[in-house]
GUTI-961377 format. One line per field, with one value per residue: residue number from 0; z, y, x of N, C-alpha, C in turn; residue in one letter. Coordinates in nm, 2 decimals, m for minus. Each point is the difference from the previous one (the first is absolute). Example, Ala and Ser with C-alpha at 12.3 -4.5 7.8 and 13.67 -1.06 7.14 Angstrom:
2
seq <- c(0  1)
n_w <- c(0.78  m0.07)
n_v <- c(m0.57  0.11)
n_u <- c(1.32  m0.04)
ca_w <- c(0.00  0.00)
ca_v <- c(0.12  0.11)
ca_u <- c(m0.09  0.09)
c_w <- c(0.00  0.08)
c_v <- c(0.12  0.11)
c_u <- c(0.09  m0.08)
type <- c(A  S)
//
This chain:
168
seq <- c(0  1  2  3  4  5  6  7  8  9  10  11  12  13  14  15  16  17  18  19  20  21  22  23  24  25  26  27  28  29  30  31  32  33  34  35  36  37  38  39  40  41  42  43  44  45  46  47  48  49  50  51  52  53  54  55  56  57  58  59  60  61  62  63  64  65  66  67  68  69  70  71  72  73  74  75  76  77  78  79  80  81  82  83  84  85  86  87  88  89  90  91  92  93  94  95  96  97  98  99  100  101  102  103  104  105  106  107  108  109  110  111  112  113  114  115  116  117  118  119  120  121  122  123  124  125  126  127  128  129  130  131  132  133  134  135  136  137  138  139  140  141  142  143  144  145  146  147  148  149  150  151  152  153  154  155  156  157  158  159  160  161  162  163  164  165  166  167)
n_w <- c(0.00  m0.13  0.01  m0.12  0.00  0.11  m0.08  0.05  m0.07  0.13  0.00  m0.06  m0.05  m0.04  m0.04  m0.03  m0.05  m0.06  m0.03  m0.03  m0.03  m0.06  m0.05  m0.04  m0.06  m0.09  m0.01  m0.06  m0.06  m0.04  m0.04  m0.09  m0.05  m0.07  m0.05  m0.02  m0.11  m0.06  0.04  m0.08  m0.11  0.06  0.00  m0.06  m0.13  0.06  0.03  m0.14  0.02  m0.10  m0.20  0.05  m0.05  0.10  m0.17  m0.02  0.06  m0.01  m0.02  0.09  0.05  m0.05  0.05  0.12  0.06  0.01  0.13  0.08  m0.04  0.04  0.12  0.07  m0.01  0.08  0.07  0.04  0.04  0.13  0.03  0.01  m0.02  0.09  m0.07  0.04  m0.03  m0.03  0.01  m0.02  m0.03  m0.08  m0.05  m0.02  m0.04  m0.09  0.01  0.02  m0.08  m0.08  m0.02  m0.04  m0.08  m0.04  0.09  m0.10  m0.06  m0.01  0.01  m0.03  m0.01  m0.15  0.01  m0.03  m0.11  0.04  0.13  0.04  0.02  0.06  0.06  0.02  0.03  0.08  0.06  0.09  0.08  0.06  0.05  0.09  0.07  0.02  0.10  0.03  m0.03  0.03  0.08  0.04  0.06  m0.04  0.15  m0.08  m0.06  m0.02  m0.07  m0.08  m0.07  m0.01  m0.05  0.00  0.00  m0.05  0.01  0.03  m0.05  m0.10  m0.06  m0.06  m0.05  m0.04  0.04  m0.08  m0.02  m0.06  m0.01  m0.10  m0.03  m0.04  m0.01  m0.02)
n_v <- c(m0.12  0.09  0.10  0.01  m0.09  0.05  0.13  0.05  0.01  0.08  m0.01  0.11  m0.05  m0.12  0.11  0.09  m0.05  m0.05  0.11  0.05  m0.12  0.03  0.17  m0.04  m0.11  0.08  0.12  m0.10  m0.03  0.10  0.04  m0.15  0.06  0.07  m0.05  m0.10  0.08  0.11  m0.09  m0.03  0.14  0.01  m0.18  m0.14  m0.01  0.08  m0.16  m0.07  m0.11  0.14  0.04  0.07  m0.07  m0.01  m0.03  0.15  m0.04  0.12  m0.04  m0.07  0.07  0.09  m0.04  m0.07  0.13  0.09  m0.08  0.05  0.13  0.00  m0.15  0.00  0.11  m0.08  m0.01  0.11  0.07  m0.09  0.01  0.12  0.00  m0.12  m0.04  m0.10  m0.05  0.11  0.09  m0.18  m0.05  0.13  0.00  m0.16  m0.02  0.15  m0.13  m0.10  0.09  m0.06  m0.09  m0.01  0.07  m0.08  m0.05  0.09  0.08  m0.06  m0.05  0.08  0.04  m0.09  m0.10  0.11  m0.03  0.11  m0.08  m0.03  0.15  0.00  m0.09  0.14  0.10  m0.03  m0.07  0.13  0.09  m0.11  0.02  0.13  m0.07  m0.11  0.05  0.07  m0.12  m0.07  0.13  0.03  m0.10  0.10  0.10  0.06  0.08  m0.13  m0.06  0.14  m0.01  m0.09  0.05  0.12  m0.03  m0.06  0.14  0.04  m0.08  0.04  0.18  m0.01  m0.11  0.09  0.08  m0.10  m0.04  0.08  0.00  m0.06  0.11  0.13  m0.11  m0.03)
n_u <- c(0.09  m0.01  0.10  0.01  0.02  0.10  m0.01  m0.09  m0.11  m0.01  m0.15  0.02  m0.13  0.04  0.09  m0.12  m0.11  0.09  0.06  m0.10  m0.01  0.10  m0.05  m0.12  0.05  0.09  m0.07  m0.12  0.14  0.08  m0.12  0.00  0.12  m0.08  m0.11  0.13  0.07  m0.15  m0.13  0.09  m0.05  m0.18  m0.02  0.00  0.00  m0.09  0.00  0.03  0.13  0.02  0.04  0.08  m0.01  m0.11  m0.03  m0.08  m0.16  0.05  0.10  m0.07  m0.15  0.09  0.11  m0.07  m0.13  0.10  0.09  m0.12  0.01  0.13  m0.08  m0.14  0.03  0.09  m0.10  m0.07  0.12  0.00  m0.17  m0.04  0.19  0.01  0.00  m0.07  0.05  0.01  m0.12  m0.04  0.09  0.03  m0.11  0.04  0.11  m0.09  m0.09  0.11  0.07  m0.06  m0.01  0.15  0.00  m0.09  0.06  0.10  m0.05  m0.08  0.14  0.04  m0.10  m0.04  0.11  0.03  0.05  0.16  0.01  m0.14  0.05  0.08  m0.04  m0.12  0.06  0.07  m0.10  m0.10  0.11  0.07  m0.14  0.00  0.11  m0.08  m0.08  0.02  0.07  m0.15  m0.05  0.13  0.02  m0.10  0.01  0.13  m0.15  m0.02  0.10  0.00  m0.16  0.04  0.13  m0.09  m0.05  0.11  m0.01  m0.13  m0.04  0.11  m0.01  m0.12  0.06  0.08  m0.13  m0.07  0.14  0.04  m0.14  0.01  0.17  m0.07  m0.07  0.18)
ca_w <- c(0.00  0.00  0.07  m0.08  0.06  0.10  0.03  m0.02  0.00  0.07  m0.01  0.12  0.16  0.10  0.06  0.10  0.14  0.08  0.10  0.08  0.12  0.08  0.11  0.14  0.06  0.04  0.09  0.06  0.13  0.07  0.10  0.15  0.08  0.07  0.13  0.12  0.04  0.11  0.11  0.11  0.03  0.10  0.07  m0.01  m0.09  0.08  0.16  m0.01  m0.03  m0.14  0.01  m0.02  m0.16  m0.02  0.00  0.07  m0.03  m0.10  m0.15  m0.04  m0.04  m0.09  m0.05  m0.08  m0.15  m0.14  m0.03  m0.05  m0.13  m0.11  m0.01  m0.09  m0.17  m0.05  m0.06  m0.19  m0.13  m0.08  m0.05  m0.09  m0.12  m0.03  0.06  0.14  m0.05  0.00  0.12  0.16  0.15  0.09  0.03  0.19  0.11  0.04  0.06  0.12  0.11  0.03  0.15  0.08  0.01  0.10  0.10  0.10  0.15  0.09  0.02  0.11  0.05  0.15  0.05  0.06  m0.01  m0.15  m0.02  m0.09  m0.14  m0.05  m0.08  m0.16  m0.06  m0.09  m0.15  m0.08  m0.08  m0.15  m0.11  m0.10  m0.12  m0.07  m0.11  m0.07  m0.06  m0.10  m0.12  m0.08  m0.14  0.00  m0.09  0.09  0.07  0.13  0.12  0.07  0.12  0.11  0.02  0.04  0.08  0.05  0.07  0.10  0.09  0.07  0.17  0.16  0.06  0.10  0.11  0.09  0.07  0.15  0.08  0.07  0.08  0.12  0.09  0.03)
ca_v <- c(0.12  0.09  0.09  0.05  m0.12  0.04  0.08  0.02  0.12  0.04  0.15  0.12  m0.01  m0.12  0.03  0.09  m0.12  m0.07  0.08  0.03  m0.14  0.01  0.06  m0.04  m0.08  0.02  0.07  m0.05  m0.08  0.11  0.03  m0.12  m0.02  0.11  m0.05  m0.04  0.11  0.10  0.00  m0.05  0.02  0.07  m0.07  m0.09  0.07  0.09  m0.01  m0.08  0.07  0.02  0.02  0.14  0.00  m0.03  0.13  0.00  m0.09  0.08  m0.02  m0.15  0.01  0.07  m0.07  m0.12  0.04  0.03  m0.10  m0.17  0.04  m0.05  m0.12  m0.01  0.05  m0.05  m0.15  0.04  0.01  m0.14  m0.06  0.05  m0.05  m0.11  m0.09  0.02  m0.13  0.06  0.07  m0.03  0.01  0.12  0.02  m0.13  0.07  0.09  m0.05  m0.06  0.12  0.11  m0.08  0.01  0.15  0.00  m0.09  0.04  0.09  m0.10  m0.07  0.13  0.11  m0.09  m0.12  0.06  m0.12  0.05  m0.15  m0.05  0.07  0.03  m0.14  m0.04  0.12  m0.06  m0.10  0.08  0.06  m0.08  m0.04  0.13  0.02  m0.11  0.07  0.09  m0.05  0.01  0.13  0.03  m0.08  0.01  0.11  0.04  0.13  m0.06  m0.05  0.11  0.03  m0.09  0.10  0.10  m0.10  m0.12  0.09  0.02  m0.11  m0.04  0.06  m0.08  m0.11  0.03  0.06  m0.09  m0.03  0.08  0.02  m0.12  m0.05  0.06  m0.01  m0.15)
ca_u <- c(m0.09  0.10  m0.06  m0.16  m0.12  0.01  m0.13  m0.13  0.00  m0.10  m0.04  m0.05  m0.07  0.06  0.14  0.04  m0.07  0.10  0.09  m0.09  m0.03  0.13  0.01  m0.15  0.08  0.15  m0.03  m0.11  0.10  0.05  m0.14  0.00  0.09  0.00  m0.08  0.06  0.08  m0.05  m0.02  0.12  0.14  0.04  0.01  0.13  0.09  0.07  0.03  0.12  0.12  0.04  0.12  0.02  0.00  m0.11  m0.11  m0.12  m0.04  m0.06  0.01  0.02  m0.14  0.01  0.10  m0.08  m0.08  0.11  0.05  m0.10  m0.04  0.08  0.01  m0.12  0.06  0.11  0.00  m0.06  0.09  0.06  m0.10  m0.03  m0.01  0.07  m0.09  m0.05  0.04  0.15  0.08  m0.02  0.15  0.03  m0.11  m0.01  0.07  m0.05  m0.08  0.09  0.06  m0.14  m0.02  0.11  0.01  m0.13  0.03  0.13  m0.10  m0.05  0.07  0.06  m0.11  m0.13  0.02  0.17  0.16  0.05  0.07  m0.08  m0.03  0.11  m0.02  m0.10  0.06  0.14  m0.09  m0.07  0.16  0.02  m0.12  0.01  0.09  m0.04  m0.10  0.10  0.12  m0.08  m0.02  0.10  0.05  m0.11  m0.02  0.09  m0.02  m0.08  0.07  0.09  m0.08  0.00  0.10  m0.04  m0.08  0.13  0.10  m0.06  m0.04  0.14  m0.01  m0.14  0.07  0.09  m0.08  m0.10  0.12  0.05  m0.09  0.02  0.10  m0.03  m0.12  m0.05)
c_w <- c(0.00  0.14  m0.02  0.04  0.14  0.08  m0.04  m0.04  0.10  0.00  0.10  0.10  0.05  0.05  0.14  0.12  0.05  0.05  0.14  0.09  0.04  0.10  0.14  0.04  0.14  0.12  0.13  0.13  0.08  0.12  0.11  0.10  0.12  0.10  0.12  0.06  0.10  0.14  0.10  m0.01  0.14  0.14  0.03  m0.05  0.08  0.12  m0.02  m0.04  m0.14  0.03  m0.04  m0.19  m0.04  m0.04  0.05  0.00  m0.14  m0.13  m0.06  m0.11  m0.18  m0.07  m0.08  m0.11  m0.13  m0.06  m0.06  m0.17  m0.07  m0.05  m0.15  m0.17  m0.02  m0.03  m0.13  m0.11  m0.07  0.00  m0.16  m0.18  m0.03  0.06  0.12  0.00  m0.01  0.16  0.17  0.04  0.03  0.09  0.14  0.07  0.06  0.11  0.09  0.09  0.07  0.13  0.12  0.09  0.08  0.08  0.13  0.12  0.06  0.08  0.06  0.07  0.11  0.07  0.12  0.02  m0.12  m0.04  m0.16  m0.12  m0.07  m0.13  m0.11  m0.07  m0.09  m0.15  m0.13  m0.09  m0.09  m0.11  m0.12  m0.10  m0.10  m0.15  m0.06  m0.08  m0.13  m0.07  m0.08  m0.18  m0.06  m0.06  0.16  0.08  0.13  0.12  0.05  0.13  0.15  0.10  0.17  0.16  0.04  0.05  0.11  0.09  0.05  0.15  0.11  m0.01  0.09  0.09  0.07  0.05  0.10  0.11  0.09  0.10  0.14  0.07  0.02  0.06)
c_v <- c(0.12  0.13  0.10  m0.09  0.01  0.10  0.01  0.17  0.01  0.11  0.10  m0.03  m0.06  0.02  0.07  m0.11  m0.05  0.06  0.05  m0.10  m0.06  0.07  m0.01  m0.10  m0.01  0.08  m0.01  m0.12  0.10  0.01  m0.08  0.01  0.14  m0.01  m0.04  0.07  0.09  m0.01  m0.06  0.14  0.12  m0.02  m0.07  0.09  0.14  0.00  m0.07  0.15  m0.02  0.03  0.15  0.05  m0.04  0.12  0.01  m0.07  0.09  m0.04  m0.16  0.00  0.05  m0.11  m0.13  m0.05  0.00  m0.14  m0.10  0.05  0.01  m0.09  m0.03  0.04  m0.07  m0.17  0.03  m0.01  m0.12  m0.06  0.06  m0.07  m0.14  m0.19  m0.06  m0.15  0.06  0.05  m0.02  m0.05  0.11  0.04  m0.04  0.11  0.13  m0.02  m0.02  0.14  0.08  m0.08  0.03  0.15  0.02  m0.06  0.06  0.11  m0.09  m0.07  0.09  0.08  m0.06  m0.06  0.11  m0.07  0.03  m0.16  m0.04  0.08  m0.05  m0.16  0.02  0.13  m0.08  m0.11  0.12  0.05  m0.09  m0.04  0.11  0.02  m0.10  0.04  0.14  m0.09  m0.06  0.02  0.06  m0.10  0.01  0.12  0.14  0.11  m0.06  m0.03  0.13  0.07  m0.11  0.02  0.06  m0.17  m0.10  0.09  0.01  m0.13  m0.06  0.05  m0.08  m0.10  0.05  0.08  m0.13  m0.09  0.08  0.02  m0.19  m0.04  0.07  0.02  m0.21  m0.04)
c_u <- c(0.09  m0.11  m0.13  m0.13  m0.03  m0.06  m0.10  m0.08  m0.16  m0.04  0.00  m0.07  0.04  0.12  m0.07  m0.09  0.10  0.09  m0.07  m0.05  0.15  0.07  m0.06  0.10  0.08  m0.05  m0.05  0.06  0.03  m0.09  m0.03  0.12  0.00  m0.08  0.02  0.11  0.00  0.03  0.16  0.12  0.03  m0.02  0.14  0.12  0.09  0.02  0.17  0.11  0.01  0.16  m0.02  m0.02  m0.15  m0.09  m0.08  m0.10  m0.16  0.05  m0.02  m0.08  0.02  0.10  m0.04  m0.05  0.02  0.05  m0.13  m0.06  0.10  0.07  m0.10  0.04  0.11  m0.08  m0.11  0.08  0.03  m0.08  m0.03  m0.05  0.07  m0.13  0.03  0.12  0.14  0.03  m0.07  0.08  m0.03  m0.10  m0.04  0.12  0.02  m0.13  0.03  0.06  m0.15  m0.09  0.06  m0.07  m0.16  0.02  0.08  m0.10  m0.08  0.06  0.11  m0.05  m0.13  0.05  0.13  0.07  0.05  0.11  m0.07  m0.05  0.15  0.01  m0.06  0.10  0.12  m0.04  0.00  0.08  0.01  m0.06  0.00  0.11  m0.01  m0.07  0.07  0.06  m0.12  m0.05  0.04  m0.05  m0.15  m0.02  0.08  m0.02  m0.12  0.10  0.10  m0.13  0.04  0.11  m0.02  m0.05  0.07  0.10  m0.09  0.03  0.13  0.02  m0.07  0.08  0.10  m0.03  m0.03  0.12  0.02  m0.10  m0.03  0.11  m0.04  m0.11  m0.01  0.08)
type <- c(X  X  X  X  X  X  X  X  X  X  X  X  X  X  X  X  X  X  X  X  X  X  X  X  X  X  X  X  X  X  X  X  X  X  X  X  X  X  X  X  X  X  X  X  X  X  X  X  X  X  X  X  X  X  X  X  X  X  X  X  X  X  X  X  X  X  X  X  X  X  X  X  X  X  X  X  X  X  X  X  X  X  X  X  X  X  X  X  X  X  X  X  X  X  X  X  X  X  X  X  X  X  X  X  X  X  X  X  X  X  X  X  X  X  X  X  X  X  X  X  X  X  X  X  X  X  X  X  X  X  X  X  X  X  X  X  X  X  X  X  X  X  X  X  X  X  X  X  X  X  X  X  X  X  X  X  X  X  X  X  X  X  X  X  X  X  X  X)
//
């Protein structure tokens, strides 16, 4: 199958329904995680020892966001135009970090165990550069959005370490 066989042409409408149920996606995790987020950071969360390098807890809210909408357009991009038969590997393992990534606040936040965040964070990191390394071979301005978000989350691994050495 040369690579012409490989894409597909989709319509307008259907480009934009589906970006638009990607972003509710992607987002739409962000939200559940927040859920459980809230209510701990001015309870638990501000009762533990951080590291002096800990941002505020104002810019998580704005940071995320960004990151979960420019997840969502990066897996459009490589949906967009390539069949579905080409681009689910990448696809499962944008899925896989994306679990990961629903799981880690429930699991640090509800449960307060950065021990036990710290186990789903380091999967997640590696998952993101995973999928970074698949998109790429797909389509290269998706996997430069992903970029901006495997740097973030590098940091929170290394926050949710350090917050683990110093509250355990």
């Amino acid at each position: 199958m040369n690579a012409s066989e490989d894409t597909v042409s989709r319509s307008i409408p259907t480009q934009v329904v589906v970006l638009i149920a990607v972003i509710l996606l992607c987002v739409g995790i962000g939200a559940v995680g927040a859920l459980v987020t809230l209510p701990q950071i001015p309870t638990w969360y501000a009762g533990i020892a951080k590291p002096s390098w800990t941002p505020p807890n104002k810019i998580f809210g704005p940071v995320w966001t960004t990151l979960y909408v420019m997840m969502a357009v990066a897996v459009w991009l490589v949906w967009r135009r390539e069949r579905f038969a080409v681009i689910w590997p990448a696809l499962s393992v944008f899925g896989v970090q994306l679990i990961l990534n629903a799981i880690w606040s429930p699991i640090f936040f509800g449960l307060e165990s950065p021990l036990l965040g710290l186990l789903v964070i380091v999967p997640l990191w590696l998952m993101i550069g995973v999928t970074i390394y698949c998109f790429s071979r797909r389509n290269i301005a998706a996997a430069m959005l992903l970029i901006p978000y495997f740097l973030w989350v590098s940091y929170a691994t290394c926050l949710n370490f350090a917050i683990w050495r110093l509250n355990g």
